[in-house]
C-alpha positions, -999 to +999 in steps of 0.1 A: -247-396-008-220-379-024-204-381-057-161-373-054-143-375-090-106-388-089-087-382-123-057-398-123-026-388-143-018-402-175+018-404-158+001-434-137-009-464-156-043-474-141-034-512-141-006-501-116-031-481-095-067-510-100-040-536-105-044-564-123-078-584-130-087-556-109-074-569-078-065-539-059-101-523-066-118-551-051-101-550-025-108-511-016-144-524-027-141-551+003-127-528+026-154-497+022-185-512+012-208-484+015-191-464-015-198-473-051-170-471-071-167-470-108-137-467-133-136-452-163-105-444-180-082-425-158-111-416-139-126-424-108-161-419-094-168-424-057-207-426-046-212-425-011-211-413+023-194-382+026-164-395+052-160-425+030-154-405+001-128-387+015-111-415+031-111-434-004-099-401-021-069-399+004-066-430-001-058-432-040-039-398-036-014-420-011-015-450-036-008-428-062+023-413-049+035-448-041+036-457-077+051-427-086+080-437-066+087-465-083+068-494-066+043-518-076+012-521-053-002-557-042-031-567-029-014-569+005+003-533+000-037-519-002-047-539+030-016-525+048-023-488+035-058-489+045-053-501+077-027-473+078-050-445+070-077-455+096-048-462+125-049-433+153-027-414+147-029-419+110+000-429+091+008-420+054+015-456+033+034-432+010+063-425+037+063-458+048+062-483+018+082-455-006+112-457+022+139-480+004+166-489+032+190-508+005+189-519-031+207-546-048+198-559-085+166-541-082+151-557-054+146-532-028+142-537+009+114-513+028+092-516+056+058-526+050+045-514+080+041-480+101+061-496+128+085-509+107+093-476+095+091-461+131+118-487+140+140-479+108+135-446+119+147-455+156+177-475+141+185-442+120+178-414+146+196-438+175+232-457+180+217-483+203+180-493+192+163-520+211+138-541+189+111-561+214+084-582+194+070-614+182+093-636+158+089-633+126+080-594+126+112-580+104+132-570+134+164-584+124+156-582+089+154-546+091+182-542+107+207-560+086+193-540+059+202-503+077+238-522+085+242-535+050+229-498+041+256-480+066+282-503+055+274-490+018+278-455+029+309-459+048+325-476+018+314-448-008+324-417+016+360-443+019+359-436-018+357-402-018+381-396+006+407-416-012+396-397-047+402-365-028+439-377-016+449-386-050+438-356-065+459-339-042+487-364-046+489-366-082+469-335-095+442-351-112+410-332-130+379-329-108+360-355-099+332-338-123+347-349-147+360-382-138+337-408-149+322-436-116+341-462-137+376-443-138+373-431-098+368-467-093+396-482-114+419-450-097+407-466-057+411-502-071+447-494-079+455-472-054+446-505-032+465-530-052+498-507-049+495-500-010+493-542-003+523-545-028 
């Protein structure tokens, strides 16, 4: 039997981390039941078999990060991170539920799984990407979300570009120190004049 302390930073609010009612600690509970754990504070105590411990603590660490980036853990988030971590070859739930493909009015769209993310990653790293699978697995999903995403990116480096021609063409300051709100009124009318 060993005893592993976690402190966690006061950065991380432990509700985020145990969630609530303690939901996400019950279910790490369900998942290793040979390792008696016990919160107190910001801290957490780990008594049991050696590997478990240090499965548990990786465990945490990778939740951890994933708060820190912004997201809130659910019950099914700890399932898929667990299942994760014991997967050969192990994955890290940081990379994979921290990756946001595209955001609109604060709902973000990410994979939730490791091969999810591998096939974001293949629609990324690839101009023709193939997705084979049962329905109902993300595949499209995902993949209107890296267009959407691309389509976002063409339009902003658009922006640019035109910003860049009508600093040339009418000797404006830098784009420093241009507010997002003026380079977008400056585009806006640029567009209105050229379809007049």
């Amino acid at each position: 039997m060993e005893r592993t302390l976690i402190t966690v930073p006061t950065a991380i609010p432990m509700v985020a981390l145990i969630g609530p009612h303690d939901d996400n600690l019950r279910a790490v509970e369900a998942a290793f039941p040979s390792v008696n754990i016990t919160v107190r504070g910001n801290e957490i105590t780990l008594r049991g078999p050696h590997i478990d411990c240090m499965a548990l603590e990786n465990l945490f660490g990778e939740l951890m990060v994933v708060i820190r980036s912004g997201n809130v853990l659910s019950i099914e988030a700890v399932a898929r991170s667990i299942a994760m971590l014991e997967s050969k070859p192990m994955d890290h739930p940081a990379e994979v539920l921290s990756l946001n493909i595209v955001s609109n009015r604060g709902r973000s769209i990410r994979p939730k799984t490791a091969n999810q993310k591998r096939y974001v990653d293949a629609i990324e790293d690839h101009t023709i990407t193939f997705g084979i699978g049962p329905a109902g697995t993300g595949k499209t999903y995902l993949a209107m979300a890296k267009a959407v995403s691309a389509c976002k990116l063409r339009k902003l480096i658009a922006l640019f570009l035109r910003v860049q021609q009508l600093k040339q063409e009418r000797s404006l300051v830098s784009c420093q120190e241009l507010s997002m709100k003026r380079l977008i009124h400056i585009y806006a009318l640029s567009l209105t004049r050229s379809t007049t």
